[in-house]
Wavefront OBJ file of the C-alpha trace (Angstrom):
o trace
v 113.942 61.719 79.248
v 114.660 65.747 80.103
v 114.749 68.832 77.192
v 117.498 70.402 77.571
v 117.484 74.353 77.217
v 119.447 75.707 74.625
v 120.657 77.885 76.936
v 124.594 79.682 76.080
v 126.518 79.318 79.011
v 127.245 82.981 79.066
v 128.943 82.814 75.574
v 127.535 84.594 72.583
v 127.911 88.126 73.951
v 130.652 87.593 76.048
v 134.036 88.776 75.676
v 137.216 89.587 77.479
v 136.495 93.143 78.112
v 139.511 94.681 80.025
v 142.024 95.551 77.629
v 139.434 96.540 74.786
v 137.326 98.718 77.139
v 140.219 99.979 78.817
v 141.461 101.061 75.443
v 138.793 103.075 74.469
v 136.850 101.144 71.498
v 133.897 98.857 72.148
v 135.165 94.732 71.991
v 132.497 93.797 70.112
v 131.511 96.878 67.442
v 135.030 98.893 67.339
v 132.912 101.901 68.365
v 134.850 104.461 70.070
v 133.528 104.746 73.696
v 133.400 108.078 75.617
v 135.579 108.655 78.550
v 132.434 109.630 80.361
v 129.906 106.541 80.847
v 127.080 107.456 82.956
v 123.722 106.505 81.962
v 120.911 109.087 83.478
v 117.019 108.959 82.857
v 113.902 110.316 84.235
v 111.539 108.217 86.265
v 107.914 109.502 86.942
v 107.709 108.754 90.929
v 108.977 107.304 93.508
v 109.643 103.330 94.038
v 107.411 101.631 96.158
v 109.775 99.544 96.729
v 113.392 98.267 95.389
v 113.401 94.763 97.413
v 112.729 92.181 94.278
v 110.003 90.470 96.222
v 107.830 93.389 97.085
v 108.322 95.171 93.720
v 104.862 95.969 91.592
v 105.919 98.536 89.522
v 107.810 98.728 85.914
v 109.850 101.749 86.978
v 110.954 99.640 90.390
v 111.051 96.440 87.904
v 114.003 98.346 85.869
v 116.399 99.404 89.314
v 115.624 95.689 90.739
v 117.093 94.116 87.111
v 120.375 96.017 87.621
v 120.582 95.567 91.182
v 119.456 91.917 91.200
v 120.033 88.870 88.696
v 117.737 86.092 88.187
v 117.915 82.841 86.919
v 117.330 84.142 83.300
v 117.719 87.299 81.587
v 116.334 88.619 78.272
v 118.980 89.651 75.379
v 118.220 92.803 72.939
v 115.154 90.838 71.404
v 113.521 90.040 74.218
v 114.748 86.451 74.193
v 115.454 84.252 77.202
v 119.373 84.043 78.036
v 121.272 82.728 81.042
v 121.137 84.617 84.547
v 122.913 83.142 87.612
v 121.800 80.012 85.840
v 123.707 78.666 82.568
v 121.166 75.619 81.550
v 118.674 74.130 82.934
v 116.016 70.865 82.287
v 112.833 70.457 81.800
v 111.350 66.712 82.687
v 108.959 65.238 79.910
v 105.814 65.904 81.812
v 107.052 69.652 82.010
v 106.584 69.197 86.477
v 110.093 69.784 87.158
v 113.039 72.121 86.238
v 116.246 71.895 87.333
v 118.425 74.969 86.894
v 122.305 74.906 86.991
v 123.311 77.583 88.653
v 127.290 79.507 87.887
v 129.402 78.837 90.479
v 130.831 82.111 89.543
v 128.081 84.111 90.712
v 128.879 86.587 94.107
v 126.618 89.127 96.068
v 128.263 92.077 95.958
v 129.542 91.445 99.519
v 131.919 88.592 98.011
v 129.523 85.923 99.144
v 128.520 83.344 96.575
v 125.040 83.107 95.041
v 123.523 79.964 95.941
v 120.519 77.998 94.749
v 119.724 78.083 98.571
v 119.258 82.045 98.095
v 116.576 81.616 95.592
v 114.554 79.351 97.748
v 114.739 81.354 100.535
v 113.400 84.621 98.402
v 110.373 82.143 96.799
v 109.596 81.164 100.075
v 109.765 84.641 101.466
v 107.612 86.041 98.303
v 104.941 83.723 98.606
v 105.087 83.753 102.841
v 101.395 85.646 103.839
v 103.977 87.339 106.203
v 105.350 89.115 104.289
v 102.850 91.052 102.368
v 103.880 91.144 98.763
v 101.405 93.015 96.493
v 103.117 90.548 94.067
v 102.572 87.622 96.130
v 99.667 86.158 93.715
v 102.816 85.868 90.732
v 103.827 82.980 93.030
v 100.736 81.523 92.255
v 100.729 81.797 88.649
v 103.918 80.131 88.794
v 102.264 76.671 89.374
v 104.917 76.275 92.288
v 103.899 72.961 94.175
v 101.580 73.455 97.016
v 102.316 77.379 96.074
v 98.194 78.169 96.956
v 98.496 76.266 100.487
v 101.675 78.215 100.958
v 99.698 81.601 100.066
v 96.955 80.862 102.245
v 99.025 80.014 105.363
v 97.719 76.090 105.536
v 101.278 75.039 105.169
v 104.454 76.420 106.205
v 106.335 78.565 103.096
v 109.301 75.354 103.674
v 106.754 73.334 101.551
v 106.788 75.258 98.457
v 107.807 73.268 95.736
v 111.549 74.311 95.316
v 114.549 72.899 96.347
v 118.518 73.555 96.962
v 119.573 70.006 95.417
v 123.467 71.445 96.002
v 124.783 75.147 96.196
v 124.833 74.868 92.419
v 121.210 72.893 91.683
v 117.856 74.177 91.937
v 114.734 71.994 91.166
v 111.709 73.653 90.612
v 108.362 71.345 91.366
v 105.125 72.944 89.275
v 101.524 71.047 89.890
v 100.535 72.139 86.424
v 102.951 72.482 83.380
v 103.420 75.707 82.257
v 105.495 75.879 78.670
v 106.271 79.385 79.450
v 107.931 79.179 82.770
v 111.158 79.958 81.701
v 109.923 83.329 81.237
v 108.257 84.279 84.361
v 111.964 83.814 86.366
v 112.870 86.643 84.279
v 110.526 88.596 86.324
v 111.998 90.631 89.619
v 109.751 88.888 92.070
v 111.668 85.238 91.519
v 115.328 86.683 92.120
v 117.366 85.768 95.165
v 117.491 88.255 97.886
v 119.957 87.793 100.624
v 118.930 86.183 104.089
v 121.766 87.472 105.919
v 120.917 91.084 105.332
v 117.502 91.098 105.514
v 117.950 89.219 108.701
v 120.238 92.013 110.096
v 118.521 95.093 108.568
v 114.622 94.727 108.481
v 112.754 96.572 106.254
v 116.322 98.920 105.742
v 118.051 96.244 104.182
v 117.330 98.334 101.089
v 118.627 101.488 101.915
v 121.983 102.412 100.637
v 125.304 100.639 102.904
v 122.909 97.991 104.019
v 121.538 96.303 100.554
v 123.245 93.449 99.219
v 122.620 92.644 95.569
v 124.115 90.403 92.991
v 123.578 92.346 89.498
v 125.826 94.589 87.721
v 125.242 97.285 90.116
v 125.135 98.420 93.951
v 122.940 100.916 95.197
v 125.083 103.875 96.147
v 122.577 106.717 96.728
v 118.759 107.160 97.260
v 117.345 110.160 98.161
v 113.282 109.790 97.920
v 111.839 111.906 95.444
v 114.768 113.356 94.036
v 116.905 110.006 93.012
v 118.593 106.865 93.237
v 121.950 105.952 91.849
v 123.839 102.887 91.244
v 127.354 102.289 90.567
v 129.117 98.808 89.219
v 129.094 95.811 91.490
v 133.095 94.770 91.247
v 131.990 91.042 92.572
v 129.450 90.667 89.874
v 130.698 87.512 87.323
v 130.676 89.608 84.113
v 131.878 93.085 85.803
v 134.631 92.927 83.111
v 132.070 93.330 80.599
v 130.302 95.846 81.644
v 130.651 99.775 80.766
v 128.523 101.878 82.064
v 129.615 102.731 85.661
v 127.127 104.510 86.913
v 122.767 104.427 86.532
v 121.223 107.490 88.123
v 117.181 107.662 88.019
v 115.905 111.018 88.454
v 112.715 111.576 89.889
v 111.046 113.905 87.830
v 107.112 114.670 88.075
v 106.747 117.325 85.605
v 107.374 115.508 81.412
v 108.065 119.141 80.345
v 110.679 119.952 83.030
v 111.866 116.825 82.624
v 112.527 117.055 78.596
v 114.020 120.321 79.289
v 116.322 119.085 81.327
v 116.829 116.845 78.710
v 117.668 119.131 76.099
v 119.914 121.236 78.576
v 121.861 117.808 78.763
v 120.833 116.312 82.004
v 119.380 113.334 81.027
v 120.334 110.609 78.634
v 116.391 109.706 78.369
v 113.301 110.548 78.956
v 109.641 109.990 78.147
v 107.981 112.264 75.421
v 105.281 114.868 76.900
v 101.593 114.084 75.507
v 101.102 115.259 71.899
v 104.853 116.419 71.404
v 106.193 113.123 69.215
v 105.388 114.201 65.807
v 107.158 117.556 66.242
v 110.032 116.414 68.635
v 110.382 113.439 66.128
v 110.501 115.726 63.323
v 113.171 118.035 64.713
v 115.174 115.217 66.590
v 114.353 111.815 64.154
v 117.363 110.205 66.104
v 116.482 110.857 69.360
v 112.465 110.679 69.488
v 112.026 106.886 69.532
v 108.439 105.055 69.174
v 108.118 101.686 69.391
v 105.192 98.999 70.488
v 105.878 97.901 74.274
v 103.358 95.358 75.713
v 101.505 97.422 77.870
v 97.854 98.240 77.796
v 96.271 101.650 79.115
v 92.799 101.271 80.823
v 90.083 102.367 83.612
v 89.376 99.760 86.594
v 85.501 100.499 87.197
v 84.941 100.386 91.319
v 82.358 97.318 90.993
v 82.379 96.816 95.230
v 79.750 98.340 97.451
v 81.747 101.117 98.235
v 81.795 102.548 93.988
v 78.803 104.299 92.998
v 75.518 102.166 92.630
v 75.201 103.396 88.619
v 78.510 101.399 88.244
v 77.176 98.441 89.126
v 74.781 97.909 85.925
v 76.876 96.918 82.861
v 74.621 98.734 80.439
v 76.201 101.878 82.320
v 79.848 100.803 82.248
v 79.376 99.581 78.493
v 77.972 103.412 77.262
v 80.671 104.820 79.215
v 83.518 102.617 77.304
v 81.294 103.052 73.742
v 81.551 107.133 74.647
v 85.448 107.591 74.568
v 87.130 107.838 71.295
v 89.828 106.737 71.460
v 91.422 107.828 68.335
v 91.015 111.500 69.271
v 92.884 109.839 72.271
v 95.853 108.704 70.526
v 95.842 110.729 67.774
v 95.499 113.909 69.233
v 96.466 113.792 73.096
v 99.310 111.049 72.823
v 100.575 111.063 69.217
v 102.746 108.947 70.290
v 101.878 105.998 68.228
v 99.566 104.482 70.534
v 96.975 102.063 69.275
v 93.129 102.255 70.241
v 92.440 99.032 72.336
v 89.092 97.858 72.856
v 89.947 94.521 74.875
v 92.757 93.692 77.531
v 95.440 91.769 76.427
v 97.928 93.611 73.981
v 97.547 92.991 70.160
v 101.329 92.385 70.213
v 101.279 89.180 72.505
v 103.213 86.047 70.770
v 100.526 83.869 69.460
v 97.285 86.026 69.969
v 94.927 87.176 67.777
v 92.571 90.187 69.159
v 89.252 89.024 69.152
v 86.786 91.022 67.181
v 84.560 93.316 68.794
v 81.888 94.618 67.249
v 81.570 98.480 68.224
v 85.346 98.483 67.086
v 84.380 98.507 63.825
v 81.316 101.265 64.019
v 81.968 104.959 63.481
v 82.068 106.604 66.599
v 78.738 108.557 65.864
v 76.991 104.926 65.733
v 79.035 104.355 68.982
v 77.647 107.561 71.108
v 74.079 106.420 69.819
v 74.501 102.965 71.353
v 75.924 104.542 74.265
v 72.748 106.843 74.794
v 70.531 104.202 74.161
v 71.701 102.117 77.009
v 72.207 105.332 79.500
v 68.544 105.810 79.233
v 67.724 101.986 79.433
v 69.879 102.426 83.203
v 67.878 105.580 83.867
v 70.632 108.035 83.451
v 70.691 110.914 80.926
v 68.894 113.602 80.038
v 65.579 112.227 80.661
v 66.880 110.068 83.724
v 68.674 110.569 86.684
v 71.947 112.597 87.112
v 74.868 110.930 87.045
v 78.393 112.363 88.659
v 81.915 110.202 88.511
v 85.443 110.978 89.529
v 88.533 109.777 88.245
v 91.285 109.344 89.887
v 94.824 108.996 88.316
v 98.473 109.589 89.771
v 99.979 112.821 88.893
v 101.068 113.004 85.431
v 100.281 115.598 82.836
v 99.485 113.108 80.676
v 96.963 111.182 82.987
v 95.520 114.242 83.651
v 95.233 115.227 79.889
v 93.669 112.017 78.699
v 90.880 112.330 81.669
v 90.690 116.003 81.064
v 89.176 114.601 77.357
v 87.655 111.827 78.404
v 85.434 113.892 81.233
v 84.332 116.148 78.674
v 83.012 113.257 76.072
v 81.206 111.998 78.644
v 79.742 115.402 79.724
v 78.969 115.980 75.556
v 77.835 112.518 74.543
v 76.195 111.397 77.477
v 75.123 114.320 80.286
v 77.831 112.771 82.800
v 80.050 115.405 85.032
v 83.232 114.077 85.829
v 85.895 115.617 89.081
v 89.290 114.715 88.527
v 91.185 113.486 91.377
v 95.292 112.888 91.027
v 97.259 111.471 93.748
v 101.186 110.876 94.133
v 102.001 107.234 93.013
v 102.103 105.408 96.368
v 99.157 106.808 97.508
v 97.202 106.304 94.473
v 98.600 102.866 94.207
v 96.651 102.160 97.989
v 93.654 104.406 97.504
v 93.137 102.226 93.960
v 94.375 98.626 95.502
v 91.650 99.521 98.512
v 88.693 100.116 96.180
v 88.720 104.006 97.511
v 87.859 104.995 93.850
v 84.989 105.523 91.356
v 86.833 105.270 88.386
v 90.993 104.615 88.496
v 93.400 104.856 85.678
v 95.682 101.874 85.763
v 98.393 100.218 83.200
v 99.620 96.876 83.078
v 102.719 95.621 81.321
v 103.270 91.612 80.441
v 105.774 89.918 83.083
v 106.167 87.545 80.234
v 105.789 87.120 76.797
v 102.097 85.166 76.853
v 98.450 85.700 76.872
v 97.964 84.758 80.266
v 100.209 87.627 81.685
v 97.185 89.390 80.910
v 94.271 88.002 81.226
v 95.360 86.577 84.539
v 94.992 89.913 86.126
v 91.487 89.743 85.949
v 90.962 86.395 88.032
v 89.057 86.811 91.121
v 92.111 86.341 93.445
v 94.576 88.497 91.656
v 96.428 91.274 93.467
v 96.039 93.269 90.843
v 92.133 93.092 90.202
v 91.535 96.286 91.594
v 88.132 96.427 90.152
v 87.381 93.547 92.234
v 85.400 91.554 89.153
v 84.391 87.924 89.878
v 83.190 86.064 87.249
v 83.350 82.177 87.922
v 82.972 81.817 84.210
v 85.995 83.489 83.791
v 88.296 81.464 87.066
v 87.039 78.313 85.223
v 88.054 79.510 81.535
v 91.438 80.459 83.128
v 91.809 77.424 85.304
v 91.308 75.745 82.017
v 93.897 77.644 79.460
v 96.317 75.674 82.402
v 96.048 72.483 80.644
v 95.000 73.134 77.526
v 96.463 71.698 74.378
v 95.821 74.983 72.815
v 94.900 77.289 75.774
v 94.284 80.200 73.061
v 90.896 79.097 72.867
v 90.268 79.624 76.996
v 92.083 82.869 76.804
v 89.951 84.056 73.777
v 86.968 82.730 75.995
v 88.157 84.593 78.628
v 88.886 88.341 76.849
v 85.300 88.208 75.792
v 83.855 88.055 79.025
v 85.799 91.208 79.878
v 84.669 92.761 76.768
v 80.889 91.700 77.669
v 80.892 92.333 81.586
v 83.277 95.607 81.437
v 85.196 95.666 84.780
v 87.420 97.674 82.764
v 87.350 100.010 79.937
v 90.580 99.742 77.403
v 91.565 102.496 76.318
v 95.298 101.826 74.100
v 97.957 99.405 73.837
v 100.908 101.442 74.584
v 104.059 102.670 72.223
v 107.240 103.151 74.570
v 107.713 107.040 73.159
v 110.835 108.226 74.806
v 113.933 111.059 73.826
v 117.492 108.935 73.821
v 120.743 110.900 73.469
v 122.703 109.794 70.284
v 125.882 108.911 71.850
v 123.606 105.876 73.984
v 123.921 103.102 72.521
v 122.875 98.991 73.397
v 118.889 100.126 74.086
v 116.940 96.941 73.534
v 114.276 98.529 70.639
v 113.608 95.315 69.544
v 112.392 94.045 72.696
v 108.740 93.877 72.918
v 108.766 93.775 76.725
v 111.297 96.757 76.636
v 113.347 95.005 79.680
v 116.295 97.081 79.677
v 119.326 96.075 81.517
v 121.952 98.920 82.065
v 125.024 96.393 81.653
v 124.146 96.279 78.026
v 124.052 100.274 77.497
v 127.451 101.723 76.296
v 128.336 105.252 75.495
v 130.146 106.507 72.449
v 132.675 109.059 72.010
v 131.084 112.736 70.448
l 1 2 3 4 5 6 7 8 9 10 11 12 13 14 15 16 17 18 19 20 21 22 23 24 25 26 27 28 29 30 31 32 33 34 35 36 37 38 39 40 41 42 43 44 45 46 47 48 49 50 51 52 53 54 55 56 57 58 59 60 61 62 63 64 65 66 67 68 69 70 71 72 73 74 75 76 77 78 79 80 81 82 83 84 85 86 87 88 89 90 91 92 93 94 95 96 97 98 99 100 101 102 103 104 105 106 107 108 109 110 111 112 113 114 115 116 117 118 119 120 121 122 123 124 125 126 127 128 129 130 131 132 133 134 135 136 137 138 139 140 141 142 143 144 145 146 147 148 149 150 151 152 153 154 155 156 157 158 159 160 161 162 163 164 165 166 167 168 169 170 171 172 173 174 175 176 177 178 179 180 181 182 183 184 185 186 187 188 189 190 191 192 193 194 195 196 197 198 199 200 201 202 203 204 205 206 207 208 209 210 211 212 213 214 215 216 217 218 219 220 221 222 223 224 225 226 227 228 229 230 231 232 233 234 235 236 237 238 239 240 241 242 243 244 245 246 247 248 249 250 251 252 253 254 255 256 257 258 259 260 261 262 263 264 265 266 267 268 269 270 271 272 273 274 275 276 277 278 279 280 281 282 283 284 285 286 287 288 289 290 291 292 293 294 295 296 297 298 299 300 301 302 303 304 305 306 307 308 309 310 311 312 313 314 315 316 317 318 319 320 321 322 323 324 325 326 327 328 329 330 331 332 333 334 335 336 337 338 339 340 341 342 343 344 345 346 347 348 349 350 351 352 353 354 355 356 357 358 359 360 361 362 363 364 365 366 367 368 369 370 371 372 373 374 375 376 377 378 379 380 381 382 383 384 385 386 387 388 389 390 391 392 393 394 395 396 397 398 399 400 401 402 403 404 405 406 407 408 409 410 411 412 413 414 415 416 417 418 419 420 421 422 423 424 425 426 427 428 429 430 431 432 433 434 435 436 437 438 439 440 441 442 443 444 445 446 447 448 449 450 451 452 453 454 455 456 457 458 459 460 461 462 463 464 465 466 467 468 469 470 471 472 473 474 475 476 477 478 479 480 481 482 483 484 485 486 487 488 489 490 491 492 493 494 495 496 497 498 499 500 501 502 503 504 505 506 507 508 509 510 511 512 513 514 515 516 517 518 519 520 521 522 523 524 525 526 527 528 529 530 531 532 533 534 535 536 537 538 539 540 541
């Protein structure tokens, strides 16, 4: 017996878009389109990367979903839709998928898109060879013989997926996971193409050697300044698709960067720290607010080579009790932000935040906890000095929320903070090295599910920069696996965090953002706020 997905073979939202578009009006909502339909928007820093299996970052998650197309997408709501593949199956025991792949699918070099093409980027993602900070994802995936793979005892041509026919991919899991559809949504599980990484090396990503198979092709990439993508005419729903061309513009400065806005540069861009309530005021259809599953915190350095103090929870616990965090997003952010005083986002389909009990004290009764325990440590007035830095990539507002939170600490509890900001690859090295005290870091869900967060902290995650290893908290984890109700594991498992602090949460994030009236299609009611570009339209002034 197999489940079939409900998936639409590419139905709902399609349409025959050539005459309509070409016409002027939008098929679907009769809106008149402008002649003009670029889509421009400010990015932070530079990518990392842009090849789907070395990817880490949301900003380099956004290019790779309009370069690259996975199995499954995400419509306007967040919710699962066909990719490359229309359907697929699920067996009753929930070990094996089989995906159906459209035989209409190219790379943008007129080559088809073959189920082979997605083994060879699984097996090239979780290949030890090839170095993916997102290598662990493979793991979480359940893949068959995926950790044996990972740790070089077998060869990647054992991983547990195979090219039944050009069409036919079976997926093999050793544990069932009831959100997998989900996590192929994810950049790090689409195909990338042999042929050209073969040829090119490490430039198959440059611009004239990358082949993709999303709506787009890269064009242009100058580093720090841009990257710009234009339609992909061999992509199966090119006929469909309006805007023609994506630029991102790399833009450090938030101020510059709305003003550039507001001069009519950019079609979006994020809202400086502390400017929503006026900007939203003056612009209400433009300044945009809404929840995004992301969660703002500091990794604490807990190796050998952080500062000793940092190694005593009572210390890491007084610093967390010290920050308030509603002068934080009240007054710094006002962006809509919510205080967060545990890991995984309140927002999270099925989870309940578990209760914490200095969440519910006034922040005076909070300081005087976090005194008490300073001078327990010996550190304080009475005790020994105590000196941190932070470190953060460059970002006014980064810089603004550790500007405030060095200076509670220095009030509350007699601790001098040094700032330290570094330019996003760097920092992303210097933090993923343990060459930190204290780091500002952000994580956003790959999927809709508990465990996109909480996994994070395992002991063998690539993205446990604090380096915390709790066995209590592998086997809680290992557990939520195969769980009838793995909410009680993951509960388990946020309260360890919340007891041990390897972290300190400081807000679940609000995606606050300027968009220019005339864009239209942005997925708002996305929680994940995946956006895909062949979605966005533009409408006539």
């Amino acid at each position: 017996m197999t489940f079939k997905a409900a998936l639409l073979a590419g139905t709902a939202l399609a349409f025959v878009g050539g005459a309509a578009i070409a016409g002027g009006t939008h098929p679907v909502t009769g809106e008149a389109l402008a002649d003009n339909q670029t889509f421009t928007y400010r990015v932070l820093d530079e990518f990392p990367s842009i090849d789907p299996n070395l990817i880490e970052d949301v900003e380099g998650s956004a290019v790779g979903r309009n370069l690259f197309e996975g199995l499954l997408s995400q419509d306007a709501e967040g919710n699962v839709v066909p990719g490359v593949a229309t359907s697929y199956e699920a067996s009753e025991d929930g070990l094996t998928y089989t995906f159906h792949l459209r035989p209409e699918a190219k790379w943008s070099d007129g080559r088809p898109v073959t189920a082979g093409d997605f083994v060879y980027s699984w097996r090239r993602a979780a290949d030890p060879a090839t170095a993916s900070e997102y290598q662990w994802y493979m793991g979480l995936m359940a893949l068959e013989n995926v950790e044996e793979v990972m740790a070089g005892e077998m060869p990647p041509d054992q991983l547990g997926v195979t090219a039944i026919d050009d069409q036919t991919l079976e997926v093999r899991l050793h544990t069932a996971l009831p959100y997998f559809p989900q996590m192929v949504v994810h950049t790090t599980t689409f195909p990338v193409p042999a042929w050209a990484i073969e040829e090119w090396g490490d430039t198959w990503t440059q611009p004239g050697h990358m082949v993709s198979n999303g709506a787009y092709v890269l064009a242009e990439r100058v580093p720090q300044e841009k990257i710009v993508l234009t339609r992909n005419d061999q992509y199966w729903d090119n006929a469909n698709t309006i805007i023609d061309t994506v630029t991102a513009m790399i833009i450090n400065d938030e101020n510059a960067a709305l003003t550039r806005y507001q001069a009519g540069e950019l079609d979006k861009t994020d809202v400086p720290a502390g400017q929503y309530p006026a900007l939203h005021e003056q612009f209400p259809t433009e300044a945009v607010s809404v929840p995004n599953l992301c969660t703002y915190y500091y990794n604490i350095n807990l190796t050998e080579t952080g500062v000793p103090a940092l190694q005593d929870v009572r210390v890491r616990e007084a610093l967390a009790l010290a920050i308030d965090r509603d002068v934080i997003v009240n007054n710094v952010l006002a962006g809509g932000q919510v205080p967060a005083y545990s890991l995984t986002h309140w927002a999270i389909a099925g989870w309940e935040v578990p209760s914490v009990d200095y969440a519910t004290w006034t922040q005076a009764e909070r300081d005087e906890r976090a005194r008490q325990l300073m001078a327990e440590a010996g550190y304080g007035p009475d005790g020994e000095a105590l000196s941190l830095e932070i470190l953060f990539n460059t970002s006014e507002a980064h810089n603004s929320i550790a500007v405030a939170i060095g200076q509670m600490w220095k009030q509350k509890l007699g601790v001098d903070t040094t700032l330290a900001n570094q330019e996003w690859q760097t920092f992303l090295t210097a933090r993923g090295e343990q060459d930190y005290q204290v780091a500002r870091a952000g994580w956003c869900a790959d999927y809709n599910e508990a465990s996109s967060f909480l996994d994070i902290m395992q002991s063998e995650s690539g993205y446990n920069d604090s380096k915390y290893s709790n066995p209590e908290y592998d086997a809680a984890m290992l557990e939520a696996r195969t769980a009838a109700d793995p909410m009680i594991d993951y509960q388990e498992a946020e309260a360890l965090i919340m007891r041990d602090f390897p972290i300190i949460p400081l807000y679940f994030y609000a995606s606050v953002f300027m968009l220019d009236d005339a864009m239209k299609g942005w997925p708002f009611e996305s929680a994940q706020q995946n956006w895909y570009a062949r979605t966005l339209y533009r409408v006539a002034e």
